[in-house]
N, C-alpha and C positions, 0 to 999 in steps of 0.2 A: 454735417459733422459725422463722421464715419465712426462707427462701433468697435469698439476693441474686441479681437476676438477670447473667448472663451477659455482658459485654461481647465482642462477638467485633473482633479487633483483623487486619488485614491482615498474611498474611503477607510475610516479605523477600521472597519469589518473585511472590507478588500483586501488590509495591508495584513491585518492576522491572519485568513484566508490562504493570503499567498507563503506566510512563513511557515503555517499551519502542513499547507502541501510540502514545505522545504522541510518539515522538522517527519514528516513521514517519509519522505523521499528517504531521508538517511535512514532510518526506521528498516526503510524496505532494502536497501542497499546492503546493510548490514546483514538481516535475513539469508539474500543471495548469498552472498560471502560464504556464512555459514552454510547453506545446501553446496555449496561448491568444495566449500572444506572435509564436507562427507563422501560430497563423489569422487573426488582425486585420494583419500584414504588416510589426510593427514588427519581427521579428528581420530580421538583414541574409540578404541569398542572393536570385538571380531567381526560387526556385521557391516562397517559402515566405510567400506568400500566397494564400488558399484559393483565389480563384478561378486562381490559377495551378498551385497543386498539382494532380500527378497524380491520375487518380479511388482507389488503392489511398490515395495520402497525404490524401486530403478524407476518407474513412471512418474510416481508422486515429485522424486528427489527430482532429474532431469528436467520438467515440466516447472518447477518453481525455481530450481537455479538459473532458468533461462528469462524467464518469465516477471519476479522479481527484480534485477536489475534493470529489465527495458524499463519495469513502474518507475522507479526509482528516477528513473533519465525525465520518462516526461510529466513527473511529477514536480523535481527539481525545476525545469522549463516552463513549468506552467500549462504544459499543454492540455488540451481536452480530451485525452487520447491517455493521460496519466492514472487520473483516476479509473478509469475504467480496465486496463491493466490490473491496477492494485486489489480491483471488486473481484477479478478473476482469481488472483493469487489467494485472498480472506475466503472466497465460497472455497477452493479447493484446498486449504488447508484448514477453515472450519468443519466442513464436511470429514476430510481427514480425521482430526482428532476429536472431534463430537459426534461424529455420525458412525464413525467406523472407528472405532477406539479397540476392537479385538485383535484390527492389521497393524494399527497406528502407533497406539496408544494413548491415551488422555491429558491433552494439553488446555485444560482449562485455562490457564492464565491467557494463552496465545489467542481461541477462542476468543475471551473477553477482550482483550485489547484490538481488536478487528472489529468488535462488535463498539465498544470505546471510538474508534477511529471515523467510523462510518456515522457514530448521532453527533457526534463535532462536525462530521464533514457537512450531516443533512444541517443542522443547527446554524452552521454558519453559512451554510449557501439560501436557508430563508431567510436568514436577516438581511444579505444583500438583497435579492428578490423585493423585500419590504423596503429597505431602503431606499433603492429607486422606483419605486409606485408611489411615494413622497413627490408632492406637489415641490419645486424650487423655490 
């Protein structure tokens, strides 16, 4: 009598997991958009076109408009290669507005919600961890 194979089915933690990455993906997509709307000069303000931007804000802006949508891509995809993008984009724009807030200025909120995104991201990648070291 021959065994039927094995269906393996995503757990609830996998499937939030994976929407968890889709609902930052657009998060970060969005983001880009906005650094992109500063360097092309359509947002309003004197400074917030590149060639008028200061030389800290042409690096920062450039490097996260770029930077930013690739997360967003393989984050949406699921790739393993998404989040770690996105860890790049949260250090250098935490660093930006928490560590250098004289060049920057102080975006607490943004800070926290990076700092929000990352104990979701750790939180939910232990529960799977735990959940497959469960005996079947």
């Amino acid at each position: 009598m021959a065994k039927e194979p094995r269906i393996l089915r995503p757990t609830a933690a996998e499937m939030a997991f994976a929407w968890f990455l889709r609902v930052v993906a657009v998060y970060c997509l969005f983001f880009g958009v906005l650094y992109w709307v500063r360097l092309i000069g359509f947002y309003p303000g004197s400074l917030w076109r590149f060639d008028l931007m200061p030389m800290q804000w042409q690096v920062a802006a450039a490097t996260l408009a770029v930077l930013f949508p690739f997360a967003a891509i393989g984050l949406w995809m699921l790739a393993s290669w998404g989040p770690v993008i996105w860890f790049f984009c949260a250090v250098i724009e935490s660093t930006m507005y928490a560590g250098l807030p004289a060049l920057f200025g102080q975006r607490y909120p943004i800070v926290a919600a990076h700092f929000l995104v990352a104990l979701i991201y750790i939180a939910l990648r232990l529960l799977i961890y735990f959940q497959s070291r469960k005996p079947a």
